[in-house]
PATIMI-605728 format. One record per residue (C-alpha): residue number from 1; residue in three letters; x, y, z. Coordinates in nm, 3 decimals. Each point is the difference from the previous one (the first is absolute). Layout:
! residues N
PAVEX  pos  code        x        y        z
PAVEX  NUM   ala        X        Y        Z
...
! end
This chain:
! residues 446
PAVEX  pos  code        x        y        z
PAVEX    1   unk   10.004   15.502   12.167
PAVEX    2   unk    0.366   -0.026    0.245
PAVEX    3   unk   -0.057   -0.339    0.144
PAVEX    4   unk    0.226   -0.111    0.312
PAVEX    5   unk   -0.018   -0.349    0.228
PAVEX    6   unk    0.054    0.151    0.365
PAVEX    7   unk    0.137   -0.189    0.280
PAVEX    8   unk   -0.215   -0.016    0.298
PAVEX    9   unk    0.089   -0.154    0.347
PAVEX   10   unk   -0.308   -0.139    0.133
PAVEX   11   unk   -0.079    0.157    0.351
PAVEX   12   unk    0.172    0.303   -0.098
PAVEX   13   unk   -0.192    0.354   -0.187
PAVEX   14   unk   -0.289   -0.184   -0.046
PAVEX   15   unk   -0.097    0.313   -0.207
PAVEX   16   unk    0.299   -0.105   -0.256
PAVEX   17   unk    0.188    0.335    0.045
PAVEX   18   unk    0.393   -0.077    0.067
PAVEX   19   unk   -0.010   -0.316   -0.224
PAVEX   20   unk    0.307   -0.097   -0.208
PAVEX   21   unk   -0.032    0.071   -0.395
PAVEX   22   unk    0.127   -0.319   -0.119
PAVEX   23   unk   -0.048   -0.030   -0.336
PAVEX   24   unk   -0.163    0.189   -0.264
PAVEX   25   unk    0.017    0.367   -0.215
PAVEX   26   unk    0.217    0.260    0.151
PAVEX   27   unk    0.128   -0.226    0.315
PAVEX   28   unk    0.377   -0.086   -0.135
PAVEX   29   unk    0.173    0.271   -0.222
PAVEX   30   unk    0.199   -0.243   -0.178
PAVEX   31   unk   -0.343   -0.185   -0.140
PAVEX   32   unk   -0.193    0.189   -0.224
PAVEX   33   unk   -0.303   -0.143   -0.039
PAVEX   34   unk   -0.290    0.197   -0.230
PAVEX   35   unk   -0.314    0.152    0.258
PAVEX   36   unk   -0.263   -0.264   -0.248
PAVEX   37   unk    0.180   -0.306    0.184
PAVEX   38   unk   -0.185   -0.174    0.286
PAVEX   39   unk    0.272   -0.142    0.259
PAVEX   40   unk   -0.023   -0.237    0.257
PAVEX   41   unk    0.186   -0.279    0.243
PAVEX   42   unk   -0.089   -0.301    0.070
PAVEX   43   unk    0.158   -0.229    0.285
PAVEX   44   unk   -0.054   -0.379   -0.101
PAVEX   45   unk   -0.101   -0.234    0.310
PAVEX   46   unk    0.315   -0.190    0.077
PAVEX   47   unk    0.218    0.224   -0.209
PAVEX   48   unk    0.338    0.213    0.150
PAVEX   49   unk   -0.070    0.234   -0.305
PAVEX   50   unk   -0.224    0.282   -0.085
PAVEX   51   unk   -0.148    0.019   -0.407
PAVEX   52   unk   -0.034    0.343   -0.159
PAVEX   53   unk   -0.182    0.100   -0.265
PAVEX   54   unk   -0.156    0.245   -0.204
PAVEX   55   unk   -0.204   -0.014   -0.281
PAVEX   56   unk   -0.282    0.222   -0.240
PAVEX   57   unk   -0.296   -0.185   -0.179
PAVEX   58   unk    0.240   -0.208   -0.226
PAVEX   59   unk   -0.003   -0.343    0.026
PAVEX   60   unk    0.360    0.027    0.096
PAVEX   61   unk    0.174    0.083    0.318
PAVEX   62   unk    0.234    0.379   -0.022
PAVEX   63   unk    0.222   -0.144    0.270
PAVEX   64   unk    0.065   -0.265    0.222
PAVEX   65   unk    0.238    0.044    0.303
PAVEX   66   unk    0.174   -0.220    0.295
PAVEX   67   unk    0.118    0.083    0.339
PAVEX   68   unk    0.038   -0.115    0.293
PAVEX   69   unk   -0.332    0.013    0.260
PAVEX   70   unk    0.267    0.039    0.299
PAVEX   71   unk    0.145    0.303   -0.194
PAVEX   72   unk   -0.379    0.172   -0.047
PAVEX   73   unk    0.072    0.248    0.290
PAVEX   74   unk    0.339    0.117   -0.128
PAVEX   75   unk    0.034    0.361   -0.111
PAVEX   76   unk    0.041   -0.119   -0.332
PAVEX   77   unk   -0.143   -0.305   -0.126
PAVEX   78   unk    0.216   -0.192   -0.202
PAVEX   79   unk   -0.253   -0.085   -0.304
PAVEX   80   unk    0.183   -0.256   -0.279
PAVEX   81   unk   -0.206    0.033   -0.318
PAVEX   82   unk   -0.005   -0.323   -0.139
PAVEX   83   unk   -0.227    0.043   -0.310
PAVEX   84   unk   -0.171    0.288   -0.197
PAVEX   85   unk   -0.176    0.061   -0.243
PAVEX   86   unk    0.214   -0.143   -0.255
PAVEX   87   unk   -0.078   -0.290    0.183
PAVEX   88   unk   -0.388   -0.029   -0.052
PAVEX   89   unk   -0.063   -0.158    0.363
PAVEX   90   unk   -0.349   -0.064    0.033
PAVEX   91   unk   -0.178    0.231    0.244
PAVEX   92   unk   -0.087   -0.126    0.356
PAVEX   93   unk   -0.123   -0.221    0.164
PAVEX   94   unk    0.205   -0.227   -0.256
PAVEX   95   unk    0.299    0.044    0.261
PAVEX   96   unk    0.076   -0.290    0.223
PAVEX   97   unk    0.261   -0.091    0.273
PAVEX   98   unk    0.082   -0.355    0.121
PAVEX   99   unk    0.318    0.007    0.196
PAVEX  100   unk    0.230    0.220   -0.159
PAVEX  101   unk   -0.120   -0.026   -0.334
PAVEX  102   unk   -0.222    0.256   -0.192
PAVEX  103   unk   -0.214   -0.142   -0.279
PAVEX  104   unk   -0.136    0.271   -0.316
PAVEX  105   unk   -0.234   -0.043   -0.241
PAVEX  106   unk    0.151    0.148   -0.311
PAVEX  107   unk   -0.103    0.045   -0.342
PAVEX  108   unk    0.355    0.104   -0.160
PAVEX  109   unk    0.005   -0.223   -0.314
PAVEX  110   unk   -0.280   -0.209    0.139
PAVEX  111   unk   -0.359    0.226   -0.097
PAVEX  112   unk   -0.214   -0.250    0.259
PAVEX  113   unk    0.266    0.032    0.219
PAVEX  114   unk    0.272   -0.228    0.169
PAVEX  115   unk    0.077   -0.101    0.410
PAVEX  116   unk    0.354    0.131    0.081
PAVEX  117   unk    0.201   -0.083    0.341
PAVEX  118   unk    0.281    0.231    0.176
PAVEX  119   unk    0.184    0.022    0.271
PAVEX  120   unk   -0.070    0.284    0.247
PAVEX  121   unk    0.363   -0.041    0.117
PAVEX  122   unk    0.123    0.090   -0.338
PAVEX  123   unk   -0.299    0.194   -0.185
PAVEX  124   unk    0.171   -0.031   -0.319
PAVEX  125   unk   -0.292   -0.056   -0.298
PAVEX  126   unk    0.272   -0.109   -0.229
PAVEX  127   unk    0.079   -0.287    0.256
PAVEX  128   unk   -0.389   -0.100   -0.001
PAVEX  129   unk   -0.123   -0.344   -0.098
PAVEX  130   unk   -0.295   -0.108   -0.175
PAVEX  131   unk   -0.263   -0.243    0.177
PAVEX  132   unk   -0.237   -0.011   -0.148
PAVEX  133   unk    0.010    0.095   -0.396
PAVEX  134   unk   -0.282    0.200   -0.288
PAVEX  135   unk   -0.291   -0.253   -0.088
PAVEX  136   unk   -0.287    0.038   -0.169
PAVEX  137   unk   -0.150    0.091    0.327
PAVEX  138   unk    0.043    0.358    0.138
PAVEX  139   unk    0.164    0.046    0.337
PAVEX  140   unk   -0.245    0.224    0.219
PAVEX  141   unk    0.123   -0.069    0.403
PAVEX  142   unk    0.226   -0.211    0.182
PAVEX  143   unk   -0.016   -0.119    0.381
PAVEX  144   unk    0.263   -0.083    0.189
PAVEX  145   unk   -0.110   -0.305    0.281
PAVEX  146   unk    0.212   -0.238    0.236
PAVEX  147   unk   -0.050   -0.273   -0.286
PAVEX  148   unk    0.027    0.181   -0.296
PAVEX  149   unk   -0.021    0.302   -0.229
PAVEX  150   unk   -0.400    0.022   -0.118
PAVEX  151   unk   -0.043    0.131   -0.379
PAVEX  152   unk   -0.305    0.170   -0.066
PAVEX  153   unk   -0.074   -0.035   -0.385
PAVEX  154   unk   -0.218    0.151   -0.290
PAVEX  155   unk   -0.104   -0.235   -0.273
PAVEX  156   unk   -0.245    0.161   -0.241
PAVEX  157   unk   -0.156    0.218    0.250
PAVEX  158   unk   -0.033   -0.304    0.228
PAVEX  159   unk    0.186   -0.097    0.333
PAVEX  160   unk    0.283   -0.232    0.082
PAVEX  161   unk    0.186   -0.121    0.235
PAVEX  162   unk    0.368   -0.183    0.035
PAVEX  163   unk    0.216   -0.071    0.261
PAVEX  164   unk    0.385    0.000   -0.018
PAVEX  165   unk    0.107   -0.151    0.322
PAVEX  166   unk    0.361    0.086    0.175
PAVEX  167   unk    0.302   -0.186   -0.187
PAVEX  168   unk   -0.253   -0.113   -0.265
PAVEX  169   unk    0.079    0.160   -0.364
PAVEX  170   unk   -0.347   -0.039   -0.147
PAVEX  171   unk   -0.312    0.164    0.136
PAVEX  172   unk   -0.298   -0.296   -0.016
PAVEX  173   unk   -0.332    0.145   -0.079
PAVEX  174   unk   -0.293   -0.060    0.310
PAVEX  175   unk   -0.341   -0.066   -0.118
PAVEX  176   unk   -0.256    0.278    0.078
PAVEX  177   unk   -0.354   -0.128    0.126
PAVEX  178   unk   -0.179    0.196   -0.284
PAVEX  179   unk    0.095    0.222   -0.303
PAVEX  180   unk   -0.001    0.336    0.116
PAVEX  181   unk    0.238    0.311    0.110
PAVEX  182   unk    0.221   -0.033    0.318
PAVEX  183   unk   -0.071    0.391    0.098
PAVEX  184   unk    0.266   -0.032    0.302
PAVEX  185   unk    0.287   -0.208    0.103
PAVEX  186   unk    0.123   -0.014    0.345
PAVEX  187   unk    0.328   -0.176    0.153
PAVEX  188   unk    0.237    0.021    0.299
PAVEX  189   unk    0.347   -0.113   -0.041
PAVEX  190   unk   -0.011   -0.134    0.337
PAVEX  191   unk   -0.314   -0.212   -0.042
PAVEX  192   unk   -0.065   -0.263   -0.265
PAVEX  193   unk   -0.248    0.036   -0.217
PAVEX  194   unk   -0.229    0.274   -0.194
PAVEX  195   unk   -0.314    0.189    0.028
PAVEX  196   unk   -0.179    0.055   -0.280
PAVEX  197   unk   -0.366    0.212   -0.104
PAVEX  198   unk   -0.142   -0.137   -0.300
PAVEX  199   unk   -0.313    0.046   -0.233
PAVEX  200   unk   -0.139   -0.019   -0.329
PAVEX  201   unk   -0.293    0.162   -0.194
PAVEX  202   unk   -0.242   -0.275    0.126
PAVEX  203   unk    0.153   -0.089    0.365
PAVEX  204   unk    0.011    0.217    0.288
PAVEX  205   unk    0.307    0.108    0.171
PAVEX  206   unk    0.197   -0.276    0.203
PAVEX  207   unk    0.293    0.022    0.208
PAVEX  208   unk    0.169   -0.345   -0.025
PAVEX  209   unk    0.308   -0.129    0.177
PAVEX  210   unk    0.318   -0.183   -0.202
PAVEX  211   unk    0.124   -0.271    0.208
PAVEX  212   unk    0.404    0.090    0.024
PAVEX  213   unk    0.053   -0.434   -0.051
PAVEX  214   unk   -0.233   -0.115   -0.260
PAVEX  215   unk   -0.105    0.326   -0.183
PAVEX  216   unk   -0.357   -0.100    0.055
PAVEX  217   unk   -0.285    0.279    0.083
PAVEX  218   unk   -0.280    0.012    0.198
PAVEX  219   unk   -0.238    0.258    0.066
PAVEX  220   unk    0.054    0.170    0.351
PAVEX  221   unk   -0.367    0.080    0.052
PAVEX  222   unk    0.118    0.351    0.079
PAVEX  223   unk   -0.210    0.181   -0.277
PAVEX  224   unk   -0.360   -0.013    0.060
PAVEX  225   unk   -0.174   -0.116   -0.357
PAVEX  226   unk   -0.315    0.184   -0.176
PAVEX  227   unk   -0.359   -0.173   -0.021
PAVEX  228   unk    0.013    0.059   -0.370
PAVEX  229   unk    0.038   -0.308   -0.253
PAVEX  230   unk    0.179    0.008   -0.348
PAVEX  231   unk    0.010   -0.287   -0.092
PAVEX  232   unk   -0.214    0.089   -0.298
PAVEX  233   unk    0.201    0.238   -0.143
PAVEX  234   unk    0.251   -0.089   -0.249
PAVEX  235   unk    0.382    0.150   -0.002
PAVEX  236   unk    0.136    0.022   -0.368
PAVEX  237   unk    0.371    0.055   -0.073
PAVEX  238   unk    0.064    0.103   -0.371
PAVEX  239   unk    0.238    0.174   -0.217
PAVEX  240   unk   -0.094    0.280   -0.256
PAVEX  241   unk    0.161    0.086   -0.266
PAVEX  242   unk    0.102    0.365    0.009
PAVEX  243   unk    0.067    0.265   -0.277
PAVEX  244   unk    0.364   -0.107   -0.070
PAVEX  245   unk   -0.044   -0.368    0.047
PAVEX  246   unk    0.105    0.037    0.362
PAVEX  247   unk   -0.234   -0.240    0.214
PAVEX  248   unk   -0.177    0.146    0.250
PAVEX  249   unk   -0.131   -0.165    0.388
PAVEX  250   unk   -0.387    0.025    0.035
PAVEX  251   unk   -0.175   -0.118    0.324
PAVEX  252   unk   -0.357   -0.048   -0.028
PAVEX  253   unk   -0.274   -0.082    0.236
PAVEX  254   unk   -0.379   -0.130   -0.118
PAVEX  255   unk   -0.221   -0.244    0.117
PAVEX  256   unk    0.010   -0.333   -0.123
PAVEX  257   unk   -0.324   -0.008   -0.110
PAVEX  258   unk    0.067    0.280   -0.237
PAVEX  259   unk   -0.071    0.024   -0.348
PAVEX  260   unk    0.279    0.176   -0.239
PAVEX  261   unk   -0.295    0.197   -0.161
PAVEX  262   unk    0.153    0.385    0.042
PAVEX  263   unk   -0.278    0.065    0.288
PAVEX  264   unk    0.195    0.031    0.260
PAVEX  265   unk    0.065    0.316    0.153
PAVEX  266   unk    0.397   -0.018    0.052
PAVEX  267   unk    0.264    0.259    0.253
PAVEX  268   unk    0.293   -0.018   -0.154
PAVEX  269   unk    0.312    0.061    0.262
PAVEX  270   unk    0.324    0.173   -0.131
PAVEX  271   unk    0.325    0.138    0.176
PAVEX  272   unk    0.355   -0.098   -0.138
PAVEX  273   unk    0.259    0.248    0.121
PAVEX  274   unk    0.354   -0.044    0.212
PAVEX  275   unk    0.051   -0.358   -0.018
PAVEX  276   unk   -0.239   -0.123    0.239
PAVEX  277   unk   -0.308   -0.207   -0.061
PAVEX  278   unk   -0.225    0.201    0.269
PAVEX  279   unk   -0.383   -0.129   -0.030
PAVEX  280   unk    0.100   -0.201   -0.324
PAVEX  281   unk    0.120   -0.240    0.224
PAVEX  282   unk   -0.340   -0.231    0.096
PAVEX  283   unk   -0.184    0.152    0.327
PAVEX  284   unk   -0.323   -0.119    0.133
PAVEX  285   unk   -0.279    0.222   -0.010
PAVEX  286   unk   -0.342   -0.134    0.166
PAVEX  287   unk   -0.184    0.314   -0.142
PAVEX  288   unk    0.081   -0.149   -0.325
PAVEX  289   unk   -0.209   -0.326    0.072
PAVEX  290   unk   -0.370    0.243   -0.050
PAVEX  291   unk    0.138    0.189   -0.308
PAVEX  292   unk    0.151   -0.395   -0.219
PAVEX  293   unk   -0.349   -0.156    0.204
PAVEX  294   unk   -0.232    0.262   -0.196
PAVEX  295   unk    0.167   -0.092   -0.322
PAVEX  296   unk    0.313    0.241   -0.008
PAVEX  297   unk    0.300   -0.075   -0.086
PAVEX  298   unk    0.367    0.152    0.153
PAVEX  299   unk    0.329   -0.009   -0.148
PAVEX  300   unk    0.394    0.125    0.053
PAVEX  301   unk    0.230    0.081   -0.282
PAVEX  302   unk    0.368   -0.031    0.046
PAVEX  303   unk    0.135    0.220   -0.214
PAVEX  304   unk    0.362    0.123   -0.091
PAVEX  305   unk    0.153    0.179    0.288
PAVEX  306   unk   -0.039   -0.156    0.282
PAVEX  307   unk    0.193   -0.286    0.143
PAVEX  308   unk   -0.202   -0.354   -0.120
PAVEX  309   unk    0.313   -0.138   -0.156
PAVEX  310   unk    0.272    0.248    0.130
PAVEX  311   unk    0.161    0.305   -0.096
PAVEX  312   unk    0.031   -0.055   -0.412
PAVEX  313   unk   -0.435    0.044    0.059
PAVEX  314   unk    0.065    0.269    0.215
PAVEX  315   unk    0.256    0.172   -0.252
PAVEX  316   unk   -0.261   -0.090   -0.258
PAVEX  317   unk   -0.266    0.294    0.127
PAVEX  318   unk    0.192    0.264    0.163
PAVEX  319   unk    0.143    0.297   -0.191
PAVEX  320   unk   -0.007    0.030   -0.346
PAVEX  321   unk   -0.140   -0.345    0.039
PAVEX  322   unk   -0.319    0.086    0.228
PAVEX  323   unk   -0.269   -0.008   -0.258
PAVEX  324   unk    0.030   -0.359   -0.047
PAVEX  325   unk   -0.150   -0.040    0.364
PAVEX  326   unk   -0.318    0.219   -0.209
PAVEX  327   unk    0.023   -0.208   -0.316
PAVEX  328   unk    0.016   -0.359    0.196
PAVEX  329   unk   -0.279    0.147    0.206
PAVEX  330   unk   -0.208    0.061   -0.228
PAVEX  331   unk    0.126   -0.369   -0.198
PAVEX  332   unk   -0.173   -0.182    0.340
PAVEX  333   unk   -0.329    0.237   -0.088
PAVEX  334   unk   -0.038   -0.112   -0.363
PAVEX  335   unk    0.057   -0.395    0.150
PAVEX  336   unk   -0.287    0.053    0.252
PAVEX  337   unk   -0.187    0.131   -0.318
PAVEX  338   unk    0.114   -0.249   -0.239
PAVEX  339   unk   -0.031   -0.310    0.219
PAVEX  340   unk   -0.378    0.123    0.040
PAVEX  341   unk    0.024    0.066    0.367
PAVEX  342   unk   -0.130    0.319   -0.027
PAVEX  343   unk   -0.102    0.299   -0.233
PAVEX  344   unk    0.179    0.300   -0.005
PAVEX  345   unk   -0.342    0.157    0.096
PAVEX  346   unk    0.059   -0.173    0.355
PAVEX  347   unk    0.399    0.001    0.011
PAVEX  348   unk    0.135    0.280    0.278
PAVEX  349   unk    0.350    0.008    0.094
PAVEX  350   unk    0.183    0.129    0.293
PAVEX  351   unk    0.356    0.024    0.152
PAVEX  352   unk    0.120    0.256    0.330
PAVEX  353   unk    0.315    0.236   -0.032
PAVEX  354   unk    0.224   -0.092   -0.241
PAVEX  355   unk   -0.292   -0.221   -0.139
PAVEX  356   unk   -0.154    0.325   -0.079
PAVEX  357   unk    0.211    0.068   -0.346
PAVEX  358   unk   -0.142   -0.342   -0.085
PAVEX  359   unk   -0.351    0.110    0.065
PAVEX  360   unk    0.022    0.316   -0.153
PAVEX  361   unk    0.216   -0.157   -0.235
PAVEX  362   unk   -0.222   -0.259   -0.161
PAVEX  363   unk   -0.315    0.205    0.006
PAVEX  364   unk    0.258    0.268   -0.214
PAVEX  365   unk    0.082   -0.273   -0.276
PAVEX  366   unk   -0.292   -0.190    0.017
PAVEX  367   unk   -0.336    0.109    0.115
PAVEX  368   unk   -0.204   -0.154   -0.209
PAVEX  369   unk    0.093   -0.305    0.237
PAVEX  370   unk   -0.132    0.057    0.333
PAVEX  371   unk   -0.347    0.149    0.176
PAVEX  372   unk    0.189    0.091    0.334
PAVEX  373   unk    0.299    0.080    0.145
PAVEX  374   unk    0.115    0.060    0.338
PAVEX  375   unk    0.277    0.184    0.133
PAVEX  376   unk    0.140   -0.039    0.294
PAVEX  377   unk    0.237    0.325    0.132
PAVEX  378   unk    0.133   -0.084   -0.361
PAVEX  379   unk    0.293    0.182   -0.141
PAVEX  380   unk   -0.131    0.156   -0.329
PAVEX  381   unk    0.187    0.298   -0.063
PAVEX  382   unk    0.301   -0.128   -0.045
PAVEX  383   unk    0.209    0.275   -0.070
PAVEX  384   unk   -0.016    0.147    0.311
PAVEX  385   unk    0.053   -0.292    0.230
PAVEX  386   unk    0.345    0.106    0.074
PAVEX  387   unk   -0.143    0.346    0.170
PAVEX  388   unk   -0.195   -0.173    0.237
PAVEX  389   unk    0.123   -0.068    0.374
PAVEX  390   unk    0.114   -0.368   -0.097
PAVEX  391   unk    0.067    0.094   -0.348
PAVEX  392   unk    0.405   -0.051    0.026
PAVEX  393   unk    0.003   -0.333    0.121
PAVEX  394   unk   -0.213   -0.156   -0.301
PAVEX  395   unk    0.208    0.154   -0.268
PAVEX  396   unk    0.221   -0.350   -0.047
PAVEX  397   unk   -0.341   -0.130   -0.085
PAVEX  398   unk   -0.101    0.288   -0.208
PAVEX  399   unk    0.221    0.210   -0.144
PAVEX  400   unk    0.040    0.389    0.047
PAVEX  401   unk   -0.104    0.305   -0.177
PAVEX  402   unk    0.394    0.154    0.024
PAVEX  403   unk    0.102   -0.208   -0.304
PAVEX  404   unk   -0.113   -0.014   -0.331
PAVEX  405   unk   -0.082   -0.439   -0.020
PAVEX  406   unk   -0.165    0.021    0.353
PAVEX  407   unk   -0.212    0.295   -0.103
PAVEX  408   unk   -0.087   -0.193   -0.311
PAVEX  409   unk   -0.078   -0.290    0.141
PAVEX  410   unk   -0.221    0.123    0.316
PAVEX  411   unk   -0.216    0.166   -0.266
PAVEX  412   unk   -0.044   -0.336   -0.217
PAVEX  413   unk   -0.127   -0.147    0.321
PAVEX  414   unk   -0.214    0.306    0.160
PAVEX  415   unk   -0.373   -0.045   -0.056
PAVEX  416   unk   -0.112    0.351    0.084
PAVEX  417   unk    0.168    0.110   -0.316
PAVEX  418   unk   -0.151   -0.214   -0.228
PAVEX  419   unk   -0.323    0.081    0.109
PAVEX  420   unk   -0.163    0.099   -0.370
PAVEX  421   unk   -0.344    0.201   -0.037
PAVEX  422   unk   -0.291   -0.182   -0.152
PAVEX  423   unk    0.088   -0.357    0.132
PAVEX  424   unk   -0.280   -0.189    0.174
PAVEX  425   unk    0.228   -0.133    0.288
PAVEX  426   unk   -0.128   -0.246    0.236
PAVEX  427   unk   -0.165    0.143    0.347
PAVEX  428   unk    0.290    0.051    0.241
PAVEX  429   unk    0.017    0.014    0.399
PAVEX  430   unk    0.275    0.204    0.154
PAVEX  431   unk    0.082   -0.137    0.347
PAVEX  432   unk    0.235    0.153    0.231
PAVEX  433   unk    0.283   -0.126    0.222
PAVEX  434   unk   -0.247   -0.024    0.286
PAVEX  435   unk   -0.302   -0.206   -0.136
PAVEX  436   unk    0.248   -0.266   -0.118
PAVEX  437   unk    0.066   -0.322    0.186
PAVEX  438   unk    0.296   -0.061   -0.292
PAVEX  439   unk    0.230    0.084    0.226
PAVEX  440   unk   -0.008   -0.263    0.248
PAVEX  441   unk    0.037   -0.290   -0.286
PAVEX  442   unk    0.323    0.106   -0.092
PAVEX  443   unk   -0.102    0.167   -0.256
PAVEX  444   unk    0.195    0.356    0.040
PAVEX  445   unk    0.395    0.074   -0.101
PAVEX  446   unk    0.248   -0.123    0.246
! end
């Protein structure tokens, strides 16, 4: 991978050859930036400055640059770095402009992350304020409008949404029509106002509009709604406890007229890699509605490593650390079991890419405690990840075979090598890249 942004004059080589290298590997001698990086600019709306960045599948930005946009057809582009890795700048979108001021998420001493604000004119991180401080919720996106900044929040695996309006020094929450995930926030900093697309496990998709004065919401009509009705299925939130005490998210969905009796045939959904939440965030399904109808039951575990209550739970399953993303797997499986909503003679689990060493995983330590399990374009050998075309990229997430701890620790988490003869493992289907619709839920590495 040698990833450049190119600057293109609209009109002109419509076939892109002649345009400017701005940014990016092997464009600026005196910037040495490693071929795994992905580089781009951005040109906020209303902004006399051009953002650079580049970044690998870490939850943190490798660079973030300033320069002028009037100086983008010089020779040599006068790039200011104003943060690194060092840093730990949240990776974009989580980069907004109003005026002349830059706002950051960033996690450096704040693990669900922080709002900071700097001056473009002087792109000086050490002169950078704070605006909005570490809570219990975690940080996930920030808008900039005409009226405010928006704040796009993550409060045990659930949406929210404040405001922090210009000159004001406390962001005020805005109440959200339903309990759900906000799967996309839109603003203009020359318009007031937001844009958001919503849904939860039991309501369809819904673009709703923020009024910019009273923070109220109202549904646009722009998103045509399904002729399916949930209203008697049930949405349960709990906590399990996992193998080290560590509580673990579990979404479940089952009719309401269901008994807890262990006869329900259950899919269990797993993922938890690179700090993001991916499908474990709530997404409505209307397939769903035949399978919970005909006395099924569906569920999504939250385990360790991906981003439900910021980087600490990320930390907590990547590594050395990635078979507690198995083990709190496979914690939600004995709850489903436990609590008598299923049998583990009617338990499957599945998970897609990286969700694959928790499928192969779990069926590895444990498969006396599922009939199924589905794998979609899963990762299962994982000690020779690295080899493969996007191999380099995940190896923050992973670890490497060239030392000694990463090679360790990529064999404690591969299940192909702790495959043993003579175990009755569950049946398991092998899908491919192609047959998966993972993909387009958010599901795969950034």
């Amino acid at each position: 991978m040698r990833s450049r942004a190119l600057l293109h004059t609209v009109g002109r080589n419509r076939d892109g050859a002649g345009d400017k290298p701005l940014f990016g590997f092997g464009v600026d001698p005196a910037t040495d930036f490693a071929k795994e990086y992905i580089n781009f600019v951005a040109i906020p709306a209303t902004s006399d400055y051009a953002i650079a960045v580049n970044w690998t599948v870490d939850v943190d930005l490798a660079g973030v640059f300033v320069a002028p946009v009037a100086a983008l057809a010089a020779e040599h582009v006068p790039w200011q770095r104003m943060a690194g890795p060092e840093d730990q700048i949240q990776s974009a979108p989580n980069l907004e402009v109003h005026g002349s001021d830059l706002y950051l998420v960033a996690r450096r001493e704040a693990p669900r992350f922080r709002i900071l604000r700097l001056d473009l004119a002087h792109p000086d991180l050490r002169r950078s304020e704070i605006v909005v401080p570490e809570s219990e919720r975690v940080i996930e996106d920030i808008g900039a409008a005409a009226d405010g900044l928006y704040v796009l929040d993550l409060e045990g695996g659930l949406s929210r949404l404040r405001r922090l309006r210009w000159g004001n020094s406390t962001a005020q929450s805005l109440e959200l029509p339903f309990s759900g995930a906000i799967r996309a926030l839109s603003t203009h900093p020359g318009a007031p106002g937001a844009i958001l697309r919503m849904r939860s496990r039991t309501h369809p998709n819904v673009i709703l509009h923020v009024d910019g004065t009273s923070g109220s919401m109202r549904d646009t009509g722009w998103q045509a709604q399904p002729n399916v009705d949930f209203s008697g299925i049930d949405e349960r939130e709990v906590m399990v406890v996992g193998h080290d005490g560590t509580r673990i998210p579990l979404s479940i969905l089952i009719a309401k007229s269901a008994q807890l009796d262990g006869s329900h045939p259950t899919l269990l959904d797993s993922y938890g890699a690179y700090g993001t939440t991916g499908t474990a965030k709530p997404y409505f399904d209307p397939t769903l509605l035949a399978w919970l109808e005909s006395g099924g039951a569906f569920a999504v575990a939250h385990p360790r490593g991906g981003g439900e209550f910021g980087e600490e739970w990320h930390r907590g399953g990547m590594l050395q650390t990635k078979l507690n993303t198995v083990l709190d797997t496979i914690a939600c499986a004995q709850y489903l079991v436990d609590q008598r909503y299923t049998n583990s003679s009617k338990l499957a689990l599945q998970g897609a890419s990286a969700g694959g060493l928790v499928v192969g995983g779990a069926i590895a330590w444990r498969p006396d405690l599922f009939a199924a399990a589905i794998d979609h374009a899963g990762m299962s050998d994982a000690l020779r990840t690295e080899t493969e075309p996007t191999g380099p990229i995940n190896v923050p997430e992973f670890g490497s075979t060239h030392t000694a701890a990463g090679f360790h620790a990529l064999y404690a988490m591969s299940p192909y090598h702790h495959v043993r003869d003579g175990v009755a493992y569950p049946a398991v289907c092998l899908k491919p890249a192609s047959m998966t619709r993972e993909s387009s839920r958010g599901r795969w590495p950034r």
